[in-house]
C-alpha positions as CSV (number, residue, x, y, z in Angstrom):
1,X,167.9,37.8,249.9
2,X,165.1,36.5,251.2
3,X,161.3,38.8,252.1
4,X,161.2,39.7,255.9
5,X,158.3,38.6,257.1
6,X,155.8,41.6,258.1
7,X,157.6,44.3,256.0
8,X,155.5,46.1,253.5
9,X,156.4,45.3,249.8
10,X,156.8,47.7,247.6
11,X,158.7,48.7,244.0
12,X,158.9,51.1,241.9
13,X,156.4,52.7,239.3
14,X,155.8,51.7,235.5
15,X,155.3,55.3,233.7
16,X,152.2,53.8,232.1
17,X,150.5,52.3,235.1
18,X,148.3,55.0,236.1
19,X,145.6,53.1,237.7
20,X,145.0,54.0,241.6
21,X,144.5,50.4,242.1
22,X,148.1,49.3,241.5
23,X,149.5,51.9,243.6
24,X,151.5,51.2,247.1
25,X,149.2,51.7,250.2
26,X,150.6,54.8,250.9
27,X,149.6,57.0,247.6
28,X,147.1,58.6,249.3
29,X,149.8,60.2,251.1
30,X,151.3,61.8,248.2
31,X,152.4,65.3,248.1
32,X,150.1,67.6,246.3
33,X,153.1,68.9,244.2
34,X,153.7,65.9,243.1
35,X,150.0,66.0,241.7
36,X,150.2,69.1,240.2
37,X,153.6,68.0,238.0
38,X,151.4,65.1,236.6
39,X,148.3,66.7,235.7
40,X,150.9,69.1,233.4
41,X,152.3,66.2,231.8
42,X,148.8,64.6,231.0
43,X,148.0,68.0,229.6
44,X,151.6,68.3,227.2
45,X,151.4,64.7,226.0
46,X,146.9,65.9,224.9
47,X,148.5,69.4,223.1
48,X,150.7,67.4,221.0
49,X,147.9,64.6,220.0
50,X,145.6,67.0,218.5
51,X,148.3,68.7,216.4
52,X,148.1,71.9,214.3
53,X,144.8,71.5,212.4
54,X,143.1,71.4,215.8
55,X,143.8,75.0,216.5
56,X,141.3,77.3,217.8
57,X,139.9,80.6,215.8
58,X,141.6,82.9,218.6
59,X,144.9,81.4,217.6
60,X,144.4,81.5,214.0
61,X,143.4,85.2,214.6
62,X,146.7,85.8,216.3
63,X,148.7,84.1,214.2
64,X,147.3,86.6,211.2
65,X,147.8,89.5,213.2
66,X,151.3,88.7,213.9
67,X,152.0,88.1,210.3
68,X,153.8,91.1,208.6
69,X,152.1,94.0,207.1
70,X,154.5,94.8,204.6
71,X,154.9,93.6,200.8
72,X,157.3,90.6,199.6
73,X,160.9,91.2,200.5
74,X,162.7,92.7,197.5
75,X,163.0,89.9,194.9
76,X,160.7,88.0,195.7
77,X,157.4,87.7,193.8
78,X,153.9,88.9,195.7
79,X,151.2,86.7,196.0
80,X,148.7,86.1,193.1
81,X,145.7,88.1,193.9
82,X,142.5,85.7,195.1
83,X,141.0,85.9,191.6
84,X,143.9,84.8,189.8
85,X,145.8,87.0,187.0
86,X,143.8,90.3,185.6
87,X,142.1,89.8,182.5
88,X,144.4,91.7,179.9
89,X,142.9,93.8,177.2
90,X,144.4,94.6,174.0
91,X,144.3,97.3,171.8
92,X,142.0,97.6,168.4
93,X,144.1,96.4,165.5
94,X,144.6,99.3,163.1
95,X,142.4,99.9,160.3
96,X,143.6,98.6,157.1
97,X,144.8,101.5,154.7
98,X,142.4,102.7,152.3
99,X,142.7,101.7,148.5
100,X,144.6,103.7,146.1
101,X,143.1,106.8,144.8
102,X,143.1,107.2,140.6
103,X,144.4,110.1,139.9
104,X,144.6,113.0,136.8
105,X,146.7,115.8,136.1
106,X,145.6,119.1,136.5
107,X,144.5,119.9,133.1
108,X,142.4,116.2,132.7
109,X,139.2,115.0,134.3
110,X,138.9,111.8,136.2
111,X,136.4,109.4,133.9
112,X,135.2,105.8,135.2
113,X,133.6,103.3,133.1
114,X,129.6,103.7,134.5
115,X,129.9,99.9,134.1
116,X,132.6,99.0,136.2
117,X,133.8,101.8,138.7
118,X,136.9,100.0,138.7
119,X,138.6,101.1,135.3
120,X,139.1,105.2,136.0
121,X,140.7,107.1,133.0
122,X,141.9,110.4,132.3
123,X,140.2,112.9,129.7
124,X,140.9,116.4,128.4
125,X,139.3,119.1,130.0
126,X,139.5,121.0,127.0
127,X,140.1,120.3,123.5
128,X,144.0,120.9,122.8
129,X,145.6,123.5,121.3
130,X,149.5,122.9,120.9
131,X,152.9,124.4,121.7
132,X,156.5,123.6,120.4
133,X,157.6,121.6,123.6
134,X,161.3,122.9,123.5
135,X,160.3,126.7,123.3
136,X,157.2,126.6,124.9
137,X,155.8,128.5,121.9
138,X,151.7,128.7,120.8
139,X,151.5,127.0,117.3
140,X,149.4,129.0,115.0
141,X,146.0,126.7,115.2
142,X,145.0,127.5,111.4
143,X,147.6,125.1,110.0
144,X,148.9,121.6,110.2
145,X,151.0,120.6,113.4
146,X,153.4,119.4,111.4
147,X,156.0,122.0,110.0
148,X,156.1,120.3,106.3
149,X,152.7,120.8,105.8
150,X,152.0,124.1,107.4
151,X,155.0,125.4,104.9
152,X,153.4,123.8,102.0
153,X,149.2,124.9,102.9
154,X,151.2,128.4,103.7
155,X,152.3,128.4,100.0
156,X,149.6,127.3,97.8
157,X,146.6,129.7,99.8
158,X,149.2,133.1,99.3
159,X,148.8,131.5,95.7
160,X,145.1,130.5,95.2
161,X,143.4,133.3,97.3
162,X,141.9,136.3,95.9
163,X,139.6,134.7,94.0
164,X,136.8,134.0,95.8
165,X,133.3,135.5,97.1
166,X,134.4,139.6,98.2
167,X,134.9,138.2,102.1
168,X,137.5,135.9,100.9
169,X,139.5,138.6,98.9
170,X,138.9,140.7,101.4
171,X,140.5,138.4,104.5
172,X,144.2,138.1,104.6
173,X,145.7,135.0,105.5
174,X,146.9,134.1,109.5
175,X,150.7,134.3,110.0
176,X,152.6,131.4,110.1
177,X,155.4,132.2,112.2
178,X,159.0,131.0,110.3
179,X,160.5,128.9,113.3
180,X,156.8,126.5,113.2
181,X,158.3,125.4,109.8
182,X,161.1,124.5,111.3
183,X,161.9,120.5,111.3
184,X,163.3,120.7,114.5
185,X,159.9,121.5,115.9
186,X,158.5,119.3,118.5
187,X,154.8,119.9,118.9
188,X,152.8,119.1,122.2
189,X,149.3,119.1,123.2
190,X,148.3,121.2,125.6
191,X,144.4,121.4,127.3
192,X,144.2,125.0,128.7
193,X,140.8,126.8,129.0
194,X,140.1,130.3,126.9
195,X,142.3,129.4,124.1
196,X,141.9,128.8,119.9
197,X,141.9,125.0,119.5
198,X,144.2,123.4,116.9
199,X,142.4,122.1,113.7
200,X,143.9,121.2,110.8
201,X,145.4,117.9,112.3
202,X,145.2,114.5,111.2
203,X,145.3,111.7,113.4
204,X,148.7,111.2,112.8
205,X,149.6,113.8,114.4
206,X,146.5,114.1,116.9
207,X,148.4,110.8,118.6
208,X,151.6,112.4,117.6
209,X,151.2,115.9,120.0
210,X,149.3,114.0,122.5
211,X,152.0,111.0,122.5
212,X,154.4,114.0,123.0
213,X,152.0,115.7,126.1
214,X,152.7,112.1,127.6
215,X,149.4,111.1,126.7
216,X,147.5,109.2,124.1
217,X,144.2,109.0,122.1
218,X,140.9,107.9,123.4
219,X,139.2,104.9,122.3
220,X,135.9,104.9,120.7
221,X,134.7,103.5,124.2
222,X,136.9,105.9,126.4
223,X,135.6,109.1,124.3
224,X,131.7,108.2,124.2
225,X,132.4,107.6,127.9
226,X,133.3,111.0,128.6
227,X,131.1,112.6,126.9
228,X,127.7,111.0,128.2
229,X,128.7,112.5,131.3
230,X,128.5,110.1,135.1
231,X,124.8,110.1,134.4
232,X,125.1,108.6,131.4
233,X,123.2,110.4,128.9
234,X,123.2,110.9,124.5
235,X,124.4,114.7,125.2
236,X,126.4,116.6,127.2
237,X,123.7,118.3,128.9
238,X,120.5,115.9,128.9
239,X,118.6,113.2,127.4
240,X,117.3,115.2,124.0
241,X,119.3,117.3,121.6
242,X,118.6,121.2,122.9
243,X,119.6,124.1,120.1
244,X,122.4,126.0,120.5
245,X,123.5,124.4,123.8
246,X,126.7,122.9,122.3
247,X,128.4,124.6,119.0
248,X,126.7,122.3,116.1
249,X,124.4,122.6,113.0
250,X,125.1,126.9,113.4
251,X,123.6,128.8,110.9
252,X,126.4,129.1,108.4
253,X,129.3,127.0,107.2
254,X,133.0,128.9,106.3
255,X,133.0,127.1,102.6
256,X,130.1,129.4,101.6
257,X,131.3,132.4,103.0
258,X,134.5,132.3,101.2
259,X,133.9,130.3,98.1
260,X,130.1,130.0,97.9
261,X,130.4,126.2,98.6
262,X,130.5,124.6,101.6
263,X,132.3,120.9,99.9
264,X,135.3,122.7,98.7
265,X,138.9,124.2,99.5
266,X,138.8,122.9,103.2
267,X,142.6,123.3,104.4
268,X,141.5,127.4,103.7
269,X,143.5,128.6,107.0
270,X,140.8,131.5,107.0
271,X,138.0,129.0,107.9
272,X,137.9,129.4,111.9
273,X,138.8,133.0,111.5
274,X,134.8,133.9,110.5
275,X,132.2,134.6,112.6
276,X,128.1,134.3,111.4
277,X,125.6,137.2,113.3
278,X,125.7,135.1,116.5
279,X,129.3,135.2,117.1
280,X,132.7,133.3,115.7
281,X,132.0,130.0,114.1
282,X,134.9,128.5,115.8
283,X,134.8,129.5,119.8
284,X,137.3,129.2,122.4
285,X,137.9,126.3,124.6
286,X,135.3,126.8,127.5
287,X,133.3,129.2,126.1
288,X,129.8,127.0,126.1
289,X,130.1,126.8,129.1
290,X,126.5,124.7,129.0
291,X,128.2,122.2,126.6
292,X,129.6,120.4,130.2
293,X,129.9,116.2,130.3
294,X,129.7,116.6,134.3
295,X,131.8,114.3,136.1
296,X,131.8,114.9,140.1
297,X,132.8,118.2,140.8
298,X,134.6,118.7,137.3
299,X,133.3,118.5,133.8
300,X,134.6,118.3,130.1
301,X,133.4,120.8,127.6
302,X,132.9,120.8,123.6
303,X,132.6,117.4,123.6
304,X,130.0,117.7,121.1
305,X,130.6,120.5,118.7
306,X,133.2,123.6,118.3
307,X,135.6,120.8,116.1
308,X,135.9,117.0,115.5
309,X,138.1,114.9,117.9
310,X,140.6,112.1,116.3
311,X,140.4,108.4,118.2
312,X,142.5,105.7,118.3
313,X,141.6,104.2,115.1
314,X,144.2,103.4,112.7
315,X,141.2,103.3,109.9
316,X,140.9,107.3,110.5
317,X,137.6,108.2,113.1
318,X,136.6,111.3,114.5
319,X,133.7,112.4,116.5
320,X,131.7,114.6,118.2
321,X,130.6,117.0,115.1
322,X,132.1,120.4,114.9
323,X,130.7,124.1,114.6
324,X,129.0,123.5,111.2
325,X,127.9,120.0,111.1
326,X,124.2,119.0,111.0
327,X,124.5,116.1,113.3
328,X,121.9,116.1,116.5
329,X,122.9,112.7,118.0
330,X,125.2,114.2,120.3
331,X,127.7,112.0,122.0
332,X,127.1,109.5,119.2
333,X,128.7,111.4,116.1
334,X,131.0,110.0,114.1
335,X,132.5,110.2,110.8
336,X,134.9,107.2,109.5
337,X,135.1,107.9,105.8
338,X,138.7,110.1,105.9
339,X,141.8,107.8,105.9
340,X,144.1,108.5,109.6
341,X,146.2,110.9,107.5
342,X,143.4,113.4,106.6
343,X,143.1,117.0,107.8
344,X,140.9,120.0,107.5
345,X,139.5,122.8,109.2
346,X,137.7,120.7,111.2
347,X,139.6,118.1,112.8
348,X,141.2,118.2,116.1
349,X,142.9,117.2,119.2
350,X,141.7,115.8,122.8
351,X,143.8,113.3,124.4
352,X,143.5,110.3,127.0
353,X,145.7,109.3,129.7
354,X,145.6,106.0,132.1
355,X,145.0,107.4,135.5
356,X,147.8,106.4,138.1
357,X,147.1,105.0,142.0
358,X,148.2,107.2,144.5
359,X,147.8,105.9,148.3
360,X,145.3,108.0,150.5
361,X,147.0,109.3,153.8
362,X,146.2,106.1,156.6
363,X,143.4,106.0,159.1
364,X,144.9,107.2,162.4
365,X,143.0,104.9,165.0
């Protein structure tokens, strides 16, 4: 169809042709509704342009508050806190135990080597006397531990006695009960305080009694050892021999009492029986109480002195002096010219024992 001359033109608006100048003549005339509508449009399409990172402090404040107060739903995990996971502190380990303890029987003292604190030993308290381990019965300490030989030295002094000084007719013989001759007999060491040490044993049957007690004899080492004390010293007691302190070099010997010689008839069971004007020449275990090798809180007595002590010496050694000897080197007496079998008066027991580790109670943290 062909334009009518004189009629307005017109045609409808592009939505992006916003300019005022392309609009019909008549635009001014428009509605303010109309107006309104399009100025909320404008506004919507802006909103949308600036997106989510654009949004103001009052609705990031609003949005917090409307955020639940509450912890995470059941099953689900919270949040990790701001500074990221505790620090978590553990426990102390436990104190490693303490080393094994050495340890004696009642009747022995602990000993360590003053060298090395590391070897630890076990020594007689007292010198031994000796029981019949089945029975439990006291041997008779003037004769042999050995039921043979205490039968024969039984027979031959009821035979040869009587004809000595008037003291020696004049002092019977000790009893020799009938069941110590008895083969069955099984002697045993024992170290008990206040008792008659046996003498009269060789070191046959020294390491015999104390092999029997569970034990064995010292070493030359081992016995000098002990007796020197934890402060190391030549005697019991101190640096320098001190009279009388330890029962050596007394003032009498038994040979002379009896026979008017002190070199002859030495298996004489009657020997340790006599006493001199200061007391008996032979004394009970403990009694010098002053004759101590100190170790710790404990201490072994008659080291030196009261009767000789049998090693571990095939050869045949004892040491230590007994009542009568006229030694004053204390802890360093020693006499190694009697064969291992050899007994007298004078010869006794004390036995050794290797201590055994027992584990301390542990450290409770």
């Amino acid at each position: 169809m062909g334009k009518l001359d004189g009629a307005p033109q017109t045609r409808e608006a592009e939505p992006h042709a916003l300019s005022t100048s392309k609009l019909p003549s008549n635009a001014s005339r428009r509605s303010p509704s109309r107006d309104a509508r399009l100025l909320s449009l404008l506004l919507v399409v802006a909103s949308v342009a600036c997106g989510p990172d654009e949004a103001t402090d009052e609705e990031a404040t609003a949005a917090q508050s409307a955020a639940p107060s509450e912890g995470a739903p059941e099953g689900v995990a919270p949040p990790l806190p701001t500074g990221g996971l505790p620090s978590v502190v553990m426990p102390p380990p436990p104190p490693p135990p303490p080393p094994p303890k050495p340890r004696c029987p009642e009747d022995m003292v602990l000993v360590w080597d003053t060298q090395s604190t590391d070897l630890h030993y076990c020594v007689d308290r007292y010198e031994a006397m000796v029981v019949d381990d089945t029975t439990r019965q006291n041997l008779s300490p003037y004769y042999p531990p050995d039921p043979a030989k205490a039968a024969f030295i039984e027979k031959i002094w009821n035979d040869l006695r009587g004809s000595g000084t008037e003291l020696e007719q004049a002092t019977p013989l000790p009893p020799l009960p009938a069941w110590q001759k008895q083969k069955s007999l099984k002697p045993r060491a024992v170290s008990k305080k206040g008792v008659v040490p046996q003498a009269y044993a060789s070191g046959k049957d020294a390491a015999l009694v104390c092999g029997n007690a569970g034990k064995r004899l010292c070493s030359l080492h081992e016995w000098r050892t002990a007796c020197r004390g934890a402060d190391n010293r030549d005697f019991p007691y101190g640096t320098a021999y001190q009279n009388a302190v330890c029962n050596v070099v007394r003032e009498t010997h038994p040979g002379i009492l009896l026979w008017d010689n002190p070199s002859i008839n030495h298996t004489d069971p009657r020997f340790n029986l006599l006493t001199s004007k200061t007391g008996p020449l032979l004394r009970r275990t403990g009694a010098t109480v002053k004759c101590a090798s100190v170790w710790g809180d404990d201490a072994i007595f008659d080291m030196v002195g009261n009767v000789d002590e049998w090693i571990d010496d095939p050869e045949g050694t004892f040491v230590g002096a007994f009542y009568a000897r006229g030694r004053k080197d204390g802890c360093q007496a020693k006499v190694e010219n009697h064969p291992f079998a050899y007994a007298d008066y004078s010869t006794g027991i004390r036995c050794c024992k290797d201590a055994t580790l027992a584990s301390a109670a542990p450290i409770t943290p």
